[in-house]
TORKE-950580 format. One record per residue (C-alpha): residue in three letters; x, y, z. Coordinates in steps of 0.1 Angstrom, whole numbers, padded with zeros to 4 digits, always signed. Example, Ala and Ser with C-alpha at 12.3 -4.5 7.8 and 13.67 -1.06 7.14 Angstrom:
ALA+0123-0045+0078 SER+0137-0011+0071 
***
This chain:
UNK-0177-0021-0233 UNK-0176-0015-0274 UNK-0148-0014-0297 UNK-0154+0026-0296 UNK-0150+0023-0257 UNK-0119-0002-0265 UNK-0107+0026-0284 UNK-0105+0056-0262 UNK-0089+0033-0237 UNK-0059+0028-0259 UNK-0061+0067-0269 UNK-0052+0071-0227 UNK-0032+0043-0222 UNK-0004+0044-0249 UNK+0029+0028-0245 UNK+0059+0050-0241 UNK+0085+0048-0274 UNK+0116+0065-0252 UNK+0111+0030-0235 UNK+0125+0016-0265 UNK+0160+0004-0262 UNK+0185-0019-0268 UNK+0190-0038-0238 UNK+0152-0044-0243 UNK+0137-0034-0207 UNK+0102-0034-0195 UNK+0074-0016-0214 UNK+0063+0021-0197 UNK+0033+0045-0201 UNK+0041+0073-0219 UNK+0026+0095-0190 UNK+0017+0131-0207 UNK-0023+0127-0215 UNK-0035+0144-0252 UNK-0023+0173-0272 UNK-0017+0193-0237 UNK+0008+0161-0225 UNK+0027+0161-0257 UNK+0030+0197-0258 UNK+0045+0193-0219 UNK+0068+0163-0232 UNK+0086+0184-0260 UNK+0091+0213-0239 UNK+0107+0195-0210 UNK+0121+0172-0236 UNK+0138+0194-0259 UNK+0139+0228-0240 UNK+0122+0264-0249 UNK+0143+0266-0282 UNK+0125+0235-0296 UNK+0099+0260-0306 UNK+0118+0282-0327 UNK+0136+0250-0347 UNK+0099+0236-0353 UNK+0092+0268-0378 UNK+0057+0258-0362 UNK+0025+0272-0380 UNK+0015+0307-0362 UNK-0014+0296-0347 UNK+0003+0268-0327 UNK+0025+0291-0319 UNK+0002+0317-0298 UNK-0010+0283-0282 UNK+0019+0271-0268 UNK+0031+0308-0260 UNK+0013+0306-0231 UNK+0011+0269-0221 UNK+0054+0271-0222 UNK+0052+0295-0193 UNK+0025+0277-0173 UNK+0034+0238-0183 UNK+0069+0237-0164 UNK+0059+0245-0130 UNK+0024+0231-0130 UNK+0027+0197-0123 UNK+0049+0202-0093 UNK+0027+0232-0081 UNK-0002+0209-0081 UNK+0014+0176-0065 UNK+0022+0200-0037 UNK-0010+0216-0034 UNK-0029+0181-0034 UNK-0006+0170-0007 UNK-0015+0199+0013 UNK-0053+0203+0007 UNK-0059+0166+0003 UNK-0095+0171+0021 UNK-0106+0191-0011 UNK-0116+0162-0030 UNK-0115+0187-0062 UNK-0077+0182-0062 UNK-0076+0146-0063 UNK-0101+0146-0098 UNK-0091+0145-0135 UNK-0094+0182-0136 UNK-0059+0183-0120 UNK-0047+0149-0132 UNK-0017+0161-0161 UNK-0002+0128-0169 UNK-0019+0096-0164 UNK-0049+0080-0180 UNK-0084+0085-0159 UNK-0092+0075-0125 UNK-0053+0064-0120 UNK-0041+0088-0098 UNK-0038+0086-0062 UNK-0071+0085-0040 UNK-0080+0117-0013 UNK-0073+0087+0010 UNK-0037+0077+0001 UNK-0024+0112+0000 UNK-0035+0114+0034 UNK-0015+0087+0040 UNK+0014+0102+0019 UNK+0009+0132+0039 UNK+0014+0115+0071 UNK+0046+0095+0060 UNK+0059+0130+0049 UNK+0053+0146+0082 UNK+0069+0119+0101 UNK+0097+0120+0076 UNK+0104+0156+0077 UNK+0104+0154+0119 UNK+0131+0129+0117 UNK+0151+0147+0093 UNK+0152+0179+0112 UNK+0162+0158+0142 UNK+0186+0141+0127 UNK+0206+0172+0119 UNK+0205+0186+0154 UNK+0233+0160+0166 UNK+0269+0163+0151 UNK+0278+0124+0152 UNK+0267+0098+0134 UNK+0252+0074+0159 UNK+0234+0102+0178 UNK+0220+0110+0143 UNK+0206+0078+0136 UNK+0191+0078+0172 UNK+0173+0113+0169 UNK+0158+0101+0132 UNK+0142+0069+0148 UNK+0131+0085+0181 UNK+0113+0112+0160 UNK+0094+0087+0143 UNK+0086+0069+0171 UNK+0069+0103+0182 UNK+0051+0098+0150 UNK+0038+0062+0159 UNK+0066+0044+0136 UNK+0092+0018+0144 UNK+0130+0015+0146 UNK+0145-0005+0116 UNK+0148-0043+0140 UNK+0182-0044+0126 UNK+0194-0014+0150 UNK+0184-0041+0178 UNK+0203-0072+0158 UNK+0233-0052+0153 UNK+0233-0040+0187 UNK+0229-0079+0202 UNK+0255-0090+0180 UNK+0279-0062+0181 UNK+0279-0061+0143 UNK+0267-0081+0119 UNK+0271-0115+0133 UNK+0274-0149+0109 UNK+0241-0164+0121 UNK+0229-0130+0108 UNK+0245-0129+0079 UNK+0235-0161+0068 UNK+0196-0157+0081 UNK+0188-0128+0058 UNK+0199-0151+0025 UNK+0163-0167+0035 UNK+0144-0140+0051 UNK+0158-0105+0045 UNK+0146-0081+0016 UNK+0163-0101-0013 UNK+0155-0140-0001 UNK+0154-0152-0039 UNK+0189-0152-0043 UNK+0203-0182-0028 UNK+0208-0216-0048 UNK+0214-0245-0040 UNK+0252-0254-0054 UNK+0240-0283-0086 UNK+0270-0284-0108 UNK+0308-0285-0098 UNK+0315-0257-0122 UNK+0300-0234-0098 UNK+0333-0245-0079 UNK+0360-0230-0102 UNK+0386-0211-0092 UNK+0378-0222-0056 UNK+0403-0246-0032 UNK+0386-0280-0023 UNK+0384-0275+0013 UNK+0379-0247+0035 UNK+0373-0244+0071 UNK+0345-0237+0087 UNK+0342-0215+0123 UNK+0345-0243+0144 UNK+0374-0258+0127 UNK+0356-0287+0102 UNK+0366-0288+0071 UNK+0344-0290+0043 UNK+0354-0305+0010 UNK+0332-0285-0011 UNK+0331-0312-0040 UNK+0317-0334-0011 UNK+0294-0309+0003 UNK+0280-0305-0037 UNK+0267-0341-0034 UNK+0256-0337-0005 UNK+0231-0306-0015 UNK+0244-0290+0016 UNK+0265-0265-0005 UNK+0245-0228-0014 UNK+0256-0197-0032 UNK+0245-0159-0038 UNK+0261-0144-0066 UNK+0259-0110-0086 UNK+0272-0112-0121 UNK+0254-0084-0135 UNK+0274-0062-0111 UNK+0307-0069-0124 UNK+0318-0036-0135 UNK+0343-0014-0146 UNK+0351+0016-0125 UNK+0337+0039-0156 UNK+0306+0023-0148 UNK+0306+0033-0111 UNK+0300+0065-0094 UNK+0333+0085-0084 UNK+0342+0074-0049 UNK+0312+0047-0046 UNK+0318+0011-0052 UNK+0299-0023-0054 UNK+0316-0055-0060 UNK+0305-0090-0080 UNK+0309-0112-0048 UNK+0303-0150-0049 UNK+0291-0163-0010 UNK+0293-0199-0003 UNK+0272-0213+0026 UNK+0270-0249+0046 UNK+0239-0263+0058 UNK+0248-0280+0090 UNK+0221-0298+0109 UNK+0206-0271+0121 UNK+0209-0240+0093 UNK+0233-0220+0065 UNK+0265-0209+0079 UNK+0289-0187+0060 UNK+0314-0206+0040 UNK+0335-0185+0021 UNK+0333-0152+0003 UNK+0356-0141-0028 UNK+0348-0104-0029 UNK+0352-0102-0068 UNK+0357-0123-0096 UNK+0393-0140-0095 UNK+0399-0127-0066 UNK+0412-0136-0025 UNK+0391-0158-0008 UNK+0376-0150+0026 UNK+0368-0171+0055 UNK+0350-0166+0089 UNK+0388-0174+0101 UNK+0398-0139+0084 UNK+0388-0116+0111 UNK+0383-0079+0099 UNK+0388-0091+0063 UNK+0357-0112+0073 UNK+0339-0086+0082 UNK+0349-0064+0053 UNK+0337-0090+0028 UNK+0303-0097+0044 UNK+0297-0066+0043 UNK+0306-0061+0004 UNK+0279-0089+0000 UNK+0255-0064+0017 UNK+0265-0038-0007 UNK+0260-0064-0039 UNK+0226-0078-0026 UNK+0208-0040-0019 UNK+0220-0031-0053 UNK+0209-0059-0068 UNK+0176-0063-0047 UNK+0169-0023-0056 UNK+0176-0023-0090 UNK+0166-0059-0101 UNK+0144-0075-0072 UNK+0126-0048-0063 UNK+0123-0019-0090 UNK+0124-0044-0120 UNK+0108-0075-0113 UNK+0076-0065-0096 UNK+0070-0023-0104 UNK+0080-0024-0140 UNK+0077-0059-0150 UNK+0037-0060-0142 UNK+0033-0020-0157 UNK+0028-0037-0192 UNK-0002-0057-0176 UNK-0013-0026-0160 UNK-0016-0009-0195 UNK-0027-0037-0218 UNK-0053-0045-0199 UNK-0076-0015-0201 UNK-0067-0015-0236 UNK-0075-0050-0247 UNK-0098-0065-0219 UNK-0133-0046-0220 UNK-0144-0038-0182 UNK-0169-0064-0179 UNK-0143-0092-0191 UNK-0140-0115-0165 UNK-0103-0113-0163 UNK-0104-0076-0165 UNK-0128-0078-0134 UNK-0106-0101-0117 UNK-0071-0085-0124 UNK-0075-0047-0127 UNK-0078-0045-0085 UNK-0046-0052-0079 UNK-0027-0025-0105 UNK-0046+0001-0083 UNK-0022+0029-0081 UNK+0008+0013-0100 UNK+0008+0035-0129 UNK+0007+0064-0106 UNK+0032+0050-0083 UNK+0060+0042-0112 UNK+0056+0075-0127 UNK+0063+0088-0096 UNK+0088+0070-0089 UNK+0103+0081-0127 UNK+0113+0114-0104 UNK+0124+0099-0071 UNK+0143+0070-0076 UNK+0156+0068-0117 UNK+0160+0106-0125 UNK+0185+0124-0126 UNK+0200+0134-0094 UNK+0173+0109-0078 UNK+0185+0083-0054 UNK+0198+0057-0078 UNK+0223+0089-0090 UNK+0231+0103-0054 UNK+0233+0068-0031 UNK+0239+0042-0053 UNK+0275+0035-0064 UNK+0263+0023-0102 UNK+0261+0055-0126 UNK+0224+0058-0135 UNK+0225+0051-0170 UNK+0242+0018-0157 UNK+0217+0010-0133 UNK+0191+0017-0160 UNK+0210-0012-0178 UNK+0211-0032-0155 UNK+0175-0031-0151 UNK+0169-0035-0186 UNK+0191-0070-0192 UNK+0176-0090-0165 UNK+0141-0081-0176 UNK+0152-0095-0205 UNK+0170-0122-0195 UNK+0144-0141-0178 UNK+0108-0155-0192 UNK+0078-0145-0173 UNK+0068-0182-0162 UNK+0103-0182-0147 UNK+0093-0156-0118 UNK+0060-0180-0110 UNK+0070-0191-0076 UNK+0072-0227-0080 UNK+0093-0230-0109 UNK+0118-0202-0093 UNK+0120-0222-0063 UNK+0127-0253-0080 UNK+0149-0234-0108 UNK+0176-0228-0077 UNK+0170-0258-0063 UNK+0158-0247-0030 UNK+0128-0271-0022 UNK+0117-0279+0015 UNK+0138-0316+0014 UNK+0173-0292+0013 UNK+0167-0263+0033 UNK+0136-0272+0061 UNK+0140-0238+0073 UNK+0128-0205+0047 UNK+0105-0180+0059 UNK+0100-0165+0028 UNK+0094-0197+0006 UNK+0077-0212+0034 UNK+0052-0183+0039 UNK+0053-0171+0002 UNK+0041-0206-0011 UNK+0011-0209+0014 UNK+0001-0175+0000 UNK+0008-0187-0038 UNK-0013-0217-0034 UNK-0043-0198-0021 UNK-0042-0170-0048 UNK-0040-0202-0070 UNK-0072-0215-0063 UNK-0089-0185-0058 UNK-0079-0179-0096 UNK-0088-0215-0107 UNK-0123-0210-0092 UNK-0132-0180-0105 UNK-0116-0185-0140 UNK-0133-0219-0145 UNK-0166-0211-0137 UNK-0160-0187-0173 UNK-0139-0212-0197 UNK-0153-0243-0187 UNK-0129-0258-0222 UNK-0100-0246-0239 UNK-0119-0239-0273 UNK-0137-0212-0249 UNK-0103-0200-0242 UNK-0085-0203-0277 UNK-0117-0182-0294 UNK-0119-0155-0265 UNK-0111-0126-0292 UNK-0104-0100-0265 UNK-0084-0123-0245 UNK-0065-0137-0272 UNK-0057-0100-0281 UNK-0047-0093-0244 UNK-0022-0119-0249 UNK-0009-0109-0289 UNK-0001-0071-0272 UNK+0025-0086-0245 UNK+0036-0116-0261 UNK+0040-0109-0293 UNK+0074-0094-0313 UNK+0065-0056-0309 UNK+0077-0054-0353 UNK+0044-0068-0356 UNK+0026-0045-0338 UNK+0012-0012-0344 UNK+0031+0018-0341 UNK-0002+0033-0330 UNK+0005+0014-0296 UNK+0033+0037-0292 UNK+0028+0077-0282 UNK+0031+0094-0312 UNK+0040+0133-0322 UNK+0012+0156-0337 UNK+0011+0157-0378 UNK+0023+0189-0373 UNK+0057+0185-0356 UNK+0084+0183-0383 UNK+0101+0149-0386 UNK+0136+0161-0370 UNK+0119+0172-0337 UNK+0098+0140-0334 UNK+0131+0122-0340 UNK+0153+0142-0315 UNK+0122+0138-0287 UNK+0123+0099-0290 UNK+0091+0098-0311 UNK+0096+0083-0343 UNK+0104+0049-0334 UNK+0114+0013-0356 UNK+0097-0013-0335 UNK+0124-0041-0322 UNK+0116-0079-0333 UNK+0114-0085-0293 UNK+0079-0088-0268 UNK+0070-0068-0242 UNK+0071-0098-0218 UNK+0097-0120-0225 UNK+0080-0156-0235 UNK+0044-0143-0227 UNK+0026-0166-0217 UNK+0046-0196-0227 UNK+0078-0198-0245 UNK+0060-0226-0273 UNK+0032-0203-0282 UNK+0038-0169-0277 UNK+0015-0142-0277 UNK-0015-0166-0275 UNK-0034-0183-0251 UNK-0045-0220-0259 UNK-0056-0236-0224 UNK-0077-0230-0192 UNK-0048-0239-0172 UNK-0028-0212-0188 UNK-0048-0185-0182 UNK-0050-0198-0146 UNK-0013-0198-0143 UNK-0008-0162-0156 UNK-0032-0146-0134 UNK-0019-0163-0102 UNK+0015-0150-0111 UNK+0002-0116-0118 UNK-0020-0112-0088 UNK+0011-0124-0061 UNK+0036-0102-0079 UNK+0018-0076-0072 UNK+0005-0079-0037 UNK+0025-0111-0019 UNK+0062-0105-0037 UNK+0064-0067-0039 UNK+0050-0069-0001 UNK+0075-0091+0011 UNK+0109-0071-0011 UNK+0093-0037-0004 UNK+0080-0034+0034 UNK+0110-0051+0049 UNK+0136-0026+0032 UNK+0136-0003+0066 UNK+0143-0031+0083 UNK+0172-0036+0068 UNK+0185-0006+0050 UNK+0170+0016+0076 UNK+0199+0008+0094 UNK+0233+0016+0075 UNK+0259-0005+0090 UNK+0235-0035+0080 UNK+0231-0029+0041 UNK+0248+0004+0028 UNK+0237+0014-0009 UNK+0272+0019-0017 UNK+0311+0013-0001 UNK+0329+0037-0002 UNK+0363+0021-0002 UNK+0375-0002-0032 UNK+0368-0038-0028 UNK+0405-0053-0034 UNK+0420-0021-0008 UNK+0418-0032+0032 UNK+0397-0009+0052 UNK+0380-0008+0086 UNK+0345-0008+0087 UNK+0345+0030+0093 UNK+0356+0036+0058 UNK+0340+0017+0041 UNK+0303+0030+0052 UNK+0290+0060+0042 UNK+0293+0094+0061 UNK+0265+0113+0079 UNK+0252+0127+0047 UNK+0246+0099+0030 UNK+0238+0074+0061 UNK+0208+0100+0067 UNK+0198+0102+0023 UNK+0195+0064+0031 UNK+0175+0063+0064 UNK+0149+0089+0044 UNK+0147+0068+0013 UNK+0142+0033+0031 UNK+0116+0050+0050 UNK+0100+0064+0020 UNK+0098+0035+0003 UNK+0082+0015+0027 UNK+0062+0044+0050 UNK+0023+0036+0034 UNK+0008+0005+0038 UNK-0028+0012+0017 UNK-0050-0018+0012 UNK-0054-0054+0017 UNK-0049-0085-0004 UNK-0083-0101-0016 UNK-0104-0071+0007 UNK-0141-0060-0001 UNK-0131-0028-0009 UNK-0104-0033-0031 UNK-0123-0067-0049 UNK-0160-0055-0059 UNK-0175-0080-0080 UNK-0211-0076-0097 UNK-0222-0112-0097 UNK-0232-0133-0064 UNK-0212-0163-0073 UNK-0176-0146-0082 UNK-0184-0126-0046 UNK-0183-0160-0033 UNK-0153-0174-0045 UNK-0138-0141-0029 UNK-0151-0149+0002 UNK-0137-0185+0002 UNK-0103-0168-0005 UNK-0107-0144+0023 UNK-0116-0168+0050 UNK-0087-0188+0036 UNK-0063-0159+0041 UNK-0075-0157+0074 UNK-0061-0193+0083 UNK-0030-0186+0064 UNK-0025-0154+0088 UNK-0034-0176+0120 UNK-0010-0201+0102 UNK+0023-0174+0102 UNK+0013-0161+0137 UNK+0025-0196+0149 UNK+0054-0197+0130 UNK+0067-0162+0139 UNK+0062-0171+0171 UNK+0088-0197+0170 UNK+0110-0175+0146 UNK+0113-0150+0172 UNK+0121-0175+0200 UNK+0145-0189+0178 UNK+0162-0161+0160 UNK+0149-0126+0179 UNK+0134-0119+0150 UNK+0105-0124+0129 UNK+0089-0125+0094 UNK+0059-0104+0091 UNK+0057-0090+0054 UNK+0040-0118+0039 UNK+0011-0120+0066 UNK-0022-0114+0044 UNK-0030-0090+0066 UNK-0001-0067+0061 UNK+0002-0077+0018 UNK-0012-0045+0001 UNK-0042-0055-0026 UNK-0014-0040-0054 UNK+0019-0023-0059 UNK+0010+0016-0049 UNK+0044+0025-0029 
***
């Protein structure tokens, strides 16, 4: 590819400068492609009046005339018509694409797929409102999509076994539920204050927590970004900053203690309907903080930088271009879509959630920027909470996730060394080196140009008032990228190595494993509601504190949603094409790996469902999409 080929790249792939803000969150697209984007983006923006402000030049005037009246329903018009006549491959082409750079919107063969979920949605929907009580509802939404070949959330049948949500439960989905990197181990005794020394356990031990500290049997799940005022929360919704304490006996975790906010009562398994209350608060705290932060912010929008810096910087025959572009297949598409169904206004995170959405958007924003990007690498986030295999022998998701890790690792290592056989090679790789400037680098030594920027021919006000004209912040678009000692510039092999492992998991093996188990779990209310609806320091039976049939059924749909389309496979043929015989062989060394690793997990969830009536199938390569595209 040449610099002019370079160059029309970054003309399609520009960064978005609304994305600009003071709690520093994640870098976006700006997704509204050439003059016709730009125009779309001030209407919607600024609203039909923006035209008559602009005093715009007459001949602009006739253009936009026309495109005004034809711009605000188009998009919507068309995503409905591809949907429906997704066999016309016409509709899936550029010709129709309005927002996003070239050949990165959704395949013929996905909307099918999307068209299927939709269908099997829309049946259990319109069952679901054909009963008039809340258990029969739930029961006619997952029987109609078992018509449509899908399955009941497996926590309807745990629930159901246990009567509720039992302790052994409870503690089980700290290690293989939808949000499993939460737990730590307890490392310093001023994770303790404000606690008693001993409390009991549901047998009757005591356990003297400063002994069980030593001990490295203490753990803990905690939510500090979620300690908010009740200005930042939705009227009549409410999440708590719980703290959970759990003992590893012999055999597993069992629930401790939980102190439902900050300073406040304690609660122990010896509490009854309290108990029960504050487990479930913990429920509430860990889907907030697994939708907003786990899920939505650490894989979708922490890798969309990658997704866009790469076509810019990395010409297509670049053999980390070659090797990492697979696995953003869809992502731009999927996080601009999801712009509309999960962070706009009136979208899920505004109508089920009980943080307001300009909070949640905060929230998102902070922990991006809280944490480097070599902290999320697997191995260092399991040692970082101080969860290795010699203190808890039992973790499906680190157990599984690591056998996964280490393959992708080598996979990497063989393909990337058989192209930087030194790290001179690596330190004078221009386009590589630039790859790396773009992310890690502070963005006030950047170009602006980077940024989407307003026609000469809008007046300075309007550019302003639409987000346009920007003063770049002295922070990176990845935190730390790709090391905290030299950012912004790669100066070994091993480096380079490191960074595309991480990459290539977080966006097949993590997303898979927080993303496809979220029906599950939130698919059924009772186990993990979005919001309470009762305040955390006021007593309340269960009843109350759930949501009510409106909002039990907005959650059913949107768990399904998010995890309804399974497209692709990790390391496959299809989604993997290299040119040259011998990088095709290092993918068929990782495939037949994969293979083993599959055969590998079939053996353990065998035991796990022996053990536990339940097993953990979302990070079985066979079911770990190739990329983040749902």
């Amino acid at each position: 590819m040449s610099d002019q080929s370079l160059k029309l790249q970054q003309d399609f792939y520009r960064y978005d400068p609304t994305a600009l803000n003071p709690d520093a969150g994640p870098s976006r697209i700006f997704p509204h492609r050439g003059t016709e984007g730009m125009l779309r983006y001030l209407i919607d923006e600024l609203g039909e009046n923006w035209v008559a402000k602009a005093q715009l030049p007459s001949p602009v005037l006739e253009v936009l005339e026309g495109f005004e009246k034809f711009g605000k329903t188009a998009e919507e018009t068309w995503l409905k018509l591809t949907t429906l006549l997704v066999d016309l491959e016409v509709f899936q082409s550029d010709l129709f694409n309005f927002n996003l750079p070239p050949d990165e919107q959704f395949s013929s063969e996905f909307v099918r797929m999307r068209k299927a979920m939709g269908e099997a949605l829309l049946a259990a929907k319109k069952a679901a409102k054909t009963t008039d009580t809340l258990e029969a509802q739930r029961d006619q939404f997952y029987g109609a999509l078992e018509q449509h070949g899908r399955k009941r959330p497996a926590m309807k049948a745990i629930h159901k076994r246990d009567e509720g949500l039992s302790d052994r439960e409870f503690a089980r989905q700290r290690l293989a539920g939808p949000n499993p990197i939460q737990i730590q181990r307890v490392q310093e005794r001023s994770q303790l204050e404000g606690l008693n020394q001993a409390y009991p356990l549901m047998n009757g031990e005591t356990i003297l927590l400063s002994d069980a500290t030593e001990q490295n049997r203490l753990f803990a799940i905690e939510y500090p970004l979620l300690n908010l005022a009740s200005d930042k929360l939705q009227i009549g919704r409410y999440v708590g900053s719980p703290k959970a304490f759990f003992y590893k006996n012999n055999q597993e975790l069992e629930p401790l203690l939980i102190q439902i906010e900050p300073g406040g009562k304690v609660y122990t398994p010896k509490d009854a309907d309290d108990w029960m209350r504050a487990k479930l608060y913990v429920q509430v705290a860990d889907v907030t903080q697994h939708e907003l932060v786990t899920h939505l912010g650490f894989t979708h929008l922490a890798m969309e930088a990658f997704a866009i810096a790469t076509p810019r910087r990395l010409p297509s025959q670049h053999p980390l271009h070659q090797l990492l572009r697979p696995h953003f297949k869809f992502l731009l598409a999927i996080n601009t879509r999801g712009n509309a169904i999960l962070l706009g206004e009136g979208a899920a995170i505004d109508t089920l959630m009980a943080p307001t959405r300009a909070v949640s958007l905060s929230i998102i924003n902070r922990s991006y920027r809280a944490t480097s990007f070599s902290s999320h690498a697997l191995p260092t986030d399991i040692h970082k909470r101080g969860v290795e295999p010699e203190f808890l022998a039992d973790y499906p998701y680190r157990d599984d996730a690591q056998l996964v890790w280490d393959a992708i690792h080598r996979y990497v290592a063989n393909y990337i060394e058989q192209y930087y056989q030194t790290d001179v090679e690596v330190q004078h790789d221009a386009f590589l080196q630039a790859w790396a400037a773009e992310l890690g680098l502070p963005l006030n030594l950047r170009s602006p140009q980077e940024f989407a920027q307003a026609p000469d021919w809008v007046p300075s006000a309007i550019a302003q008032e639409a987000g346009l004209a920007i003063d770049l912040p002295s922070y990176s678009r990845v935190p730390d990228f790709p090391t905290a000692k030299h950012p912004g510039q790669f100066t070994t092999v091993q480096q380079v190595i490191e960074v595309a492992t991480q990459i290539i998991f977080t966006c097949s093996a993590q997303h898979a494993a927080v993303n496809f188990s979220q029906f599950d779990y939130f698919g059924f209310v009772p186990n993990s509601p979005l919001a309470a609806y009762t305040r955390p320091d006021v007593p309340a039976v269960l009843e109350e504190i759930l949501p009510n049939a409106e909002k039990d059924l907005g959650q059913m749909e949107l768990a399904f949603a998010l995890s309804g389309i399974r497209w692709s496979q990790l390391g496959s043929s299809q989604m993997v094409q290299f040119n040259k015989g011998c990088d095709r062989q290092v993918l068929q060394k990782f495939q037949i790996e994969l293979e083993q690793i599959g055969a590998t997990i079939n053996h353990r969830n065998a035991h796990r469902k022996l053990d536990a009536g339940i097993d953990y199938p979302y990070l079985h390569p066979a079911l770990i999409p190739n990329s983040i595209n749902i």
